[in-house]
C-alpha positions in Angstrom: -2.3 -19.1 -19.0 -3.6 -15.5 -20.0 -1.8 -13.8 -22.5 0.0 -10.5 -21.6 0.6 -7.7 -23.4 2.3 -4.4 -22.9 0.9 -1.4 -21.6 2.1 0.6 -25.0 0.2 -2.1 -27.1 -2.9 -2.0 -24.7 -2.7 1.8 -25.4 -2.8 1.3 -29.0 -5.0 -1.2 -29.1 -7.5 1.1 -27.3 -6.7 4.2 -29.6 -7.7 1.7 -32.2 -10.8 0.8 -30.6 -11.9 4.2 -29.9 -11.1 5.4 -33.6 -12.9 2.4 -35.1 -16.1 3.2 -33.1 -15.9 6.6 -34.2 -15.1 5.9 -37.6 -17.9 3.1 -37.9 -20.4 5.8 -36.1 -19.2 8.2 -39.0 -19.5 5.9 -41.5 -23.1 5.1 -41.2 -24.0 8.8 -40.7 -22.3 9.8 -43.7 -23.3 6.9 -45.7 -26.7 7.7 -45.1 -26.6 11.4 -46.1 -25.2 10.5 -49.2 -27.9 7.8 -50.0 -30.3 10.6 -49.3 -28.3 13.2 -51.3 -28.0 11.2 -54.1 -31.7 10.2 -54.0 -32.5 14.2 -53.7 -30.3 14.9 -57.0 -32.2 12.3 -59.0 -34.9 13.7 -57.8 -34.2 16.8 -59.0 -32.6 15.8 -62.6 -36.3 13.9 -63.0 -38.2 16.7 -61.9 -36.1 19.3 -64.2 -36.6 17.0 -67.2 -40.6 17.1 -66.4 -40.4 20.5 -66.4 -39.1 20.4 -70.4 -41.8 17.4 -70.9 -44.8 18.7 -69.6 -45.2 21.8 -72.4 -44.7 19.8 -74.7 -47.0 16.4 -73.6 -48.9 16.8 -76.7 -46.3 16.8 -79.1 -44.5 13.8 -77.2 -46.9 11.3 -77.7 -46.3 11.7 -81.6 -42.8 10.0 -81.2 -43.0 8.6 -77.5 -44.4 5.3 -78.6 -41.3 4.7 -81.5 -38.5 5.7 -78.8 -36.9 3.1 -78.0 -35.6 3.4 -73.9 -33.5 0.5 -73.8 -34.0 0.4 -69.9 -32.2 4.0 -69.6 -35.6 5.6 -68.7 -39.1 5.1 -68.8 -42.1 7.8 -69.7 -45.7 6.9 -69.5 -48.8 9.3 -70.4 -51.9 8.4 -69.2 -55.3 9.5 -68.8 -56.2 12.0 -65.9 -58.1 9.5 -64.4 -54.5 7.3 -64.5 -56.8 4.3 -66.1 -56.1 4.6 -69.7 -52.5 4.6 -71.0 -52.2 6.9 -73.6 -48.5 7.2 -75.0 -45.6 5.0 -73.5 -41.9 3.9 -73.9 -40.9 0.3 -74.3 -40.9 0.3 -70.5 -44.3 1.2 -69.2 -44.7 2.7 -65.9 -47.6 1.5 -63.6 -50.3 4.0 -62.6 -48.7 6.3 -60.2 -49.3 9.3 -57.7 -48.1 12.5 -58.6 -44.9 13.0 -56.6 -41.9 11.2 -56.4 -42.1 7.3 -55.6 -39.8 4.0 -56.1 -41.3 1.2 -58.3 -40.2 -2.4 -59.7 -41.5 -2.8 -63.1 -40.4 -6.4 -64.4 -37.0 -7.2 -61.8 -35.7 -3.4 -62.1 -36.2 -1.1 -59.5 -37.1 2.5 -60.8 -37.0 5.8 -59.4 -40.5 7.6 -60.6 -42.0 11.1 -60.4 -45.5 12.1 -61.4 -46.7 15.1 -62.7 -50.6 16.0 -63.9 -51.2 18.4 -67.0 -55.0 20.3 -66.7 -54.5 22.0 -69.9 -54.7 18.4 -71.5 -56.1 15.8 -68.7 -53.4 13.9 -68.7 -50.7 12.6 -66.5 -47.1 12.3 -67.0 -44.7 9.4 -65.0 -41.3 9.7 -65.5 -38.5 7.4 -64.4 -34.8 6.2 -64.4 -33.5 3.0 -63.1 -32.8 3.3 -59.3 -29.4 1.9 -59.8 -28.0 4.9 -61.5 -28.1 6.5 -58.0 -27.3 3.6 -56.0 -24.2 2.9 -57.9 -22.8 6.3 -57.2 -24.1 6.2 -53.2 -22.1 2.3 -53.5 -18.7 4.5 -54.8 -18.9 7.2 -52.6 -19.5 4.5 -49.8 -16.6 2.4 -50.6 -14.5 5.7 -50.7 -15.7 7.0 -46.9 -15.2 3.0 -45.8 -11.6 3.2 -47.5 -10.8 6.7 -45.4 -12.3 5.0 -42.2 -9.7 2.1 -42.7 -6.9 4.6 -43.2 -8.3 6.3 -40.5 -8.4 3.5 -38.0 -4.8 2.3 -38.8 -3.5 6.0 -38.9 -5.4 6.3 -35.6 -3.4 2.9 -34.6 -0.2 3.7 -35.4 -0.6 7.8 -33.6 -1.4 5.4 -30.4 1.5 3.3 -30.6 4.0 6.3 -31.3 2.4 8.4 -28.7 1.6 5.3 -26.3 5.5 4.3 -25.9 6.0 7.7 -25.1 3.1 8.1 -22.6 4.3 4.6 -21.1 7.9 5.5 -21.0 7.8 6.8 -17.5 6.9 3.4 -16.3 9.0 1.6 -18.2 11.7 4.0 -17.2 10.3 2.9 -13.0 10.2 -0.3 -13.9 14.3 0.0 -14.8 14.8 1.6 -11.5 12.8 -0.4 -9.5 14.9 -3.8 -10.6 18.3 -1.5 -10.2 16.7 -1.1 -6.7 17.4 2.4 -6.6 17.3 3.7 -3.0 14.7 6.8 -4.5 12.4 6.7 -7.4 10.9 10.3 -7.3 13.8 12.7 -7.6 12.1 14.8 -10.7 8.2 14.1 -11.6 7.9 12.6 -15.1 5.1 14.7 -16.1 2.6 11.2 -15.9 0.3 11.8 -12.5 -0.2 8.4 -12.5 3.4 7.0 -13.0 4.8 9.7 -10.6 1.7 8.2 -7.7 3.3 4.4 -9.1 6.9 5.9 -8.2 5.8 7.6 -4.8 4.0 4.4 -3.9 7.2 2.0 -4.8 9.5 4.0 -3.2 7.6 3.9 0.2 7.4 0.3 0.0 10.2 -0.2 -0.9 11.9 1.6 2.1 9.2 -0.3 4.3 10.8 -3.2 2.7 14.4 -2.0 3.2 13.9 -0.6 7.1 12.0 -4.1 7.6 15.0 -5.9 6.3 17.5 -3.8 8.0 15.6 -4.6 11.2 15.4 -8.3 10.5 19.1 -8.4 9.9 19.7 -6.1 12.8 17.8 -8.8 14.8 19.3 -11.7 13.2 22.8 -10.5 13.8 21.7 -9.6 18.0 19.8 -12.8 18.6 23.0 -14.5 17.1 25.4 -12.6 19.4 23.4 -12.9 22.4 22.5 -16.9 21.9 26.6 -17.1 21.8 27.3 -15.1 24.8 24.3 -16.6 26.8 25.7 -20.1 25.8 29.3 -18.5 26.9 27.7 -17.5 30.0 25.9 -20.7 31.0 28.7 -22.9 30.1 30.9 -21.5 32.9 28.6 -22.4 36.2 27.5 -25.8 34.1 30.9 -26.5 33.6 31.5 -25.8 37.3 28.6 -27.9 38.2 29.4 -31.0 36.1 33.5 -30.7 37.8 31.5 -31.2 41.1 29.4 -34.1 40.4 33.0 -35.3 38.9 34.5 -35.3 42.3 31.6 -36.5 44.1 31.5 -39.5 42.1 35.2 -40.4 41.6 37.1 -39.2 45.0 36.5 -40.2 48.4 35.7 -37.1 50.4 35.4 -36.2 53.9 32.1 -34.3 54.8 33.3 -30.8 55.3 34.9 -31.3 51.7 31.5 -33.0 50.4 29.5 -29.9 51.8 31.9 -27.5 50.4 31.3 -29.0 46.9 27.2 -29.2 47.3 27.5 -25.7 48.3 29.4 -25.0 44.9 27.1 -26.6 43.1 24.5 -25.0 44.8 25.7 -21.5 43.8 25.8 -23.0 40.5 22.6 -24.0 40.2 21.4 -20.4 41.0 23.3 -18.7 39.1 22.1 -20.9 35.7 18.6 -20.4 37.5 19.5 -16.7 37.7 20.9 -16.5 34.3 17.8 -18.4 32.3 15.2 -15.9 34.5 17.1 -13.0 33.2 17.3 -13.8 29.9 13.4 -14.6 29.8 12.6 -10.9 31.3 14.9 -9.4 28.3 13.5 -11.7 25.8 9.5 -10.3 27.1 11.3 -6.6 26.7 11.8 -7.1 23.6 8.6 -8.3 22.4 6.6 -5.8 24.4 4.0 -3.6 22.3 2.1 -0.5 22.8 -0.7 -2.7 24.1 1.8 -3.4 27.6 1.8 0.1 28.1 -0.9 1.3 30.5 -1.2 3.9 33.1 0.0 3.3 36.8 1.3 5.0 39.8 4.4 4.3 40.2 4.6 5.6 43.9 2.3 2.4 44.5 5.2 0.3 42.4 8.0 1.4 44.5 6.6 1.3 47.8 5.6 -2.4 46.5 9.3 -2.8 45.8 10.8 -1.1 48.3 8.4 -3.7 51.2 9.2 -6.7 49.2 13.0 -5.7 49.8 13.0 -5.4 52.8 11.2 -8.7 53.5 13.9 -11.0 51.7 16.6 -9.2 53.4 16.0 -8.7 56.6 18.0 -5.1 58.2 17.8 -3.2 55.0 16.2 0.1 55.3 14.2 1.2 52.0 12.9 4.7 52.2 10.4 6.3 49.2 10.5 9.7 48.6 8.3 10.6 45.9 5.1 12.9 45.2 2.2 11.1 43.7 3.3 10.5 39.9 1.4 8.7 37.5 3.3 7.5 34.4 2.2 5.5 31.1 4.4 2.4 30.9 4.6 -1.3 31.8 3.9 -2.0 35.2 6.1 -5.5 35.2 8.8 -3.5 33.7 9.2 -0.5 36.1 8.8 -2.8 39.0 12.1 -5.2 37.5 13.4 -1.8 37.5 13.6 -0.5 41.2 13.9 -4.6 42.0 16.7 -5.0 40.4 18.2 -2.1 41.2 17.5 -2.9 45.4 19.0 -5.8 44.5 22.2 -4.8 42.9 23.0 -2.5 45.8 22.4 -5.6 48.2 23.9 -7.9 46.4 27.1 -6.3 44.9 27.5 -3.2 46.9 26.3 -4.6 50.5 24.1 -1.9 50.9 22.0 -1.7 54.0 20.1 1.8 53.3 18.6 2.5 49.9 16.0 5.7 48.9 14.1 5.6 46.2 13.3 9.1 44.9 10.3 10.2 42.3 9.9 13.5 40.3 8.1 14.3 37.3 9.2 17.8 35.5 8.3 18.7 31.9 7.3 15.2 30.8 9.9 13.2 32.3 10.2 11.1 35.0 13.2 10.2 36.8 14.0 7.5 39.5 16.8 7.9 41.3 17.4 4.7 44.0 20.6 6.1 46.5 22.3 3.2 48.4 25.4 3.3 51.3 27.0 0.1 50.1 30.4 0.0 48.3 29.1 2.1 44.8 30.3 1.6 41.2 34.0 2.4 40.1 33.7 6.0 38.0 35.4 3.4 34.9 32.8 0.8 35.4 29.4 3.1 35.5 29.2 2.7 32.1 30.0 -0.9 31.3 27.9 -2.4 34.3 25.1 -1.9 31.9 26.2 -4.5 29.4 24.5 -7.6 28.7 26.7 -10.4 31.3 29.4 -7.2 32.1 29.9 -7.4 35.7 31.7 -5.2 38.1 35.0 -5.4 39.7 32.5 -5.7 43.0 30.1 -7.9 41.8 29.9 -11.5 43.7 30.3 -14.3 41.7 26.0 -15.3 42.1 24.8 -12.5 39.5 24.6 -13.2 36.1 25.6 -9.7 34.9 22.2 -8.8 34.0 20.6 -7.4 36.3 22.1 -4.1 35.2 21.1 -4.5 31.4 17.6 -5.1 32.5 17.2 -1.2 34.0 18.9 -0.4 31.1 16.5 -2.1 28.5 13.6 -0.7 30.1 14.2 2.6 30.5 15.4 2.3 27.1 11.5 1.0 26.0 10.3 4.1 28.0 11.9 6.2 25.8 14.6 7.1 28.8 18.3 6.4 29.6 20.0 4.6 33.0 23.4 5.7 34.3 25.1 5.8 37.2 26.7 8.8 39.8 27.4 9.5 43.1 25.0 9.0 46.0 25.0 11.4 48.4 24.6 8.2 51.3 28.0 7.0 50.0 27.1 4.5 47.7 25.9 4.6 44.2 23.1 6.6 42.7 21.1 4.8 39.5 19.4 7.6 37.8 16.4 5.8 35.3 14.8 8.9 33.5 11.5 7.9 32.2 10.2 10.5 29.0 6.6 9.4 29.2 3.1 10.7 29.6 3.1 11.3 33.0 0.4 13.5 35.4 2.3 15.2 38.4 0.0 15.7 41.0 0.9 18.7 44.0 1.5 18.5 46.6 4.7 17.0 48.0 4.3 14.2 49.7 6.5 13.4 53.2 9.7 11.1 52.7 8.0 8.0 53.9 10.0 4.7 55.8 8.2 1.3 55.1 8.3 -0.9 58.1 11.0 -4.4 57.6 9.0 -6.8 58.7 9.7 -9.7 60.3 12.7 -12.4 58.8 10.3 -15.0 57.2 
């Protein structure tokens, strides 16, 4: 596994890095002057001491030859010409240029300069051992490489005090962030890239906490609604399996077997009832954006309204609408007016509903008017709970047709509730806030024809 280190020591570590590049850079710069200064000064001292030598070259040679150097310095006079040697030290220089040069004479490396005297025709090389400089440039190079080291692990240890406290806004994050604190920017830490880490964090971590919240939420509905559906189901299967009980174990006349098929028959369609119900609110809830599309929903209810009619024969459905064009589900806003046709039929033994469109300042209201028996002023609310039926409900519904209007208005942003119909019955009122396009002018109050009983 890769070995992991902390940001403060990654900090230091890079302080380091940078300090021993610039150090090293230094170094060689400096060390390279001072080779060359040092070379310069014994340059210099040699060309000083040829100044005191040359007056006096022809005195010199009288003692030159019994000076002993002993490898300190060398002097050689020779001819103009530089062929003849005339007067030299122990150490005898080789025939040189006039100027300054580096020679080895034997295994020693010597630092030389030449000088010519006209007055005599002679020529004059002086030199000292090249080590004499080089041993101060090696000194004054081991001092600058003993300040680079310093330097570096001064440099080091600045990094590491300054790092922890350049890193201690994330470390201080990284404490919150396990203490799960519900916000993680409430002051800025002075570190742009910490207080981006914190804003970051925090939004995630509230996508994380809403998503949770919503999964529990979920969790906790699914849960509820898989117990009261299986609450709700039991009953007519209950029913249903007393029946076949009977059937099987009593001798019955005929009137009394057709009275139980016809039990279990209502049974049967209210379990059929009940699973169709709960598969339209289980598709409202996992509708997207992508359902919503734009339709006219004058075409949806006058599609309602016939089909209505054509399952129950005598029952008048009249549209009143202009034309209105809203951006929702299709499916949903035709369960919508069905189920609300169907509740005044079925419950409130309606035989007249009007179904009314407006659109006004970006909502759109339905409002479906029956004559049958209406909703108690106590119940108008509770009809709209999941399997909450009303005191005039027949025992066939499964107490959902009302939380079906309710879910989808609810998905298009809108509200269902109930009031007073001016035929005598009940009004549903489903407002719609959507996108919608009202288009003038008013159309007539329209009366779609029943059609024949099928």
């Amino acid at each position: 596994m890769k070995r992991s280190f902390s940001l403060r020591t990654r900090v230091a570590a890079a302080t380091a890095l940078g300090a021993t590049i610039i150090v090293v850079a230094l170094g060689i710069l400096v060390s390279l002057a001072i080779n060359r200064n040092n070379l310069s000064q014994l340059d210099r001292r040699l060309e000083t001491a040829s100044d005191v030598l040359v007056p006096n070259a022809a005195t010199a040679g009288l003692f030159l030859g019994a000076l002993g150097d002993k490898g300190a310095f060398a002097i050689t006079i020779r001819s103009a010409d530089g062929n003849t040697v005339l007067v030299s030290t122990p150490t005898q220089l080789p025939e040189l240029d006039p100027g300054q040069q580096t020679v080895e004479v034997g295994d020693t490396k010597y630092r030389a300069y030449t000088a010519t005297v006209p007055l005599l025709g002679t020529r004059i090389s002086l030199a000292v051992p090249y080590a004499e400089a080089q041993d101060v440039t090696s000194e004054q190079q081991r001092q600058v490489a003993l300040v680079g080291v310093l330097a570096i692990a001064a440099a080091s240890g600045l990094g590491w005090l300054f790092g922890g406290r350049a890193v201690r806004p994330l470390v201080d994050l990284t404490g919150r962030i396990v203490r799960r604190e519900p916000k993680l920017t409430p002051t800025t830490s002075g570190v742009r890239e910490a207080d981006e880490l914190a804003s970051a964090a925090e939004s995630m971590l509230r996508d994380v906490a809403e998503a949770q919240d919503a999964t529990t939420a979920a969790l906790a509905t699914a849960r509820d609604f898989a117990a009261v559906s299986a609450h709700e189901l039991r009953t007519p299967l209950t029913a249903m399996r007393t029946d076949l009980e009977v059937l099987t174990t009593l001798d019955l006349t005929p009137d009394q077997q057709h009275e139980i098929l016809r039990d279990l028959a209502r049974s049967q369609g209210r379990v059929e009832s009940t699973l169709s119900d709960l598969e339209r609110l289980a598709r409202g809830e996992l509708s997207t954006d992508k359902d919503f599309v734009d339709c006219d929903l004058v075409d949806i209810s006058d599609l309602a309204a016939e089909e209505a009619m054509r399952h129950n024969p005598g029952l008048q459905v009249t549209v009143d609408a202009t034309p209105v064009t809203v951006r929702g589900m299709p499916g949903g806003l035709r369960l919508t007016l069905d189920n609300a046709i169907k509740n005044a039929v079925r419950h409130g033994a309606a035989t007249a509903v009007t179904i009314t469109l407006r659109a006004a300042d970006g909502i759109t209201t339905v409002v479906v008017d029956d004559n049958g028996s209406g909703v108690p002023e106590a119940e108008r609310a509770a009809v709209f709970e999941r399997f909450h039926r009303g005191s005039n409900a027949t025992k066939s519904g499964s107490g959902l047709g009302l939380a079906l209007v309710a879910q989808q208005a609810a998905l298009h942003n809108g509200s269902a509730r109930f009031e007073v119909s001016p035929l005598g019955g009940a009004r549903l009122v489903v407002e719609l806030h959507t996108d919608t396009t009202h288009q003038p002018p008013r159309a007539e109050p329209r009366t779609a024809e029943s059609p024949a009983s099928p």
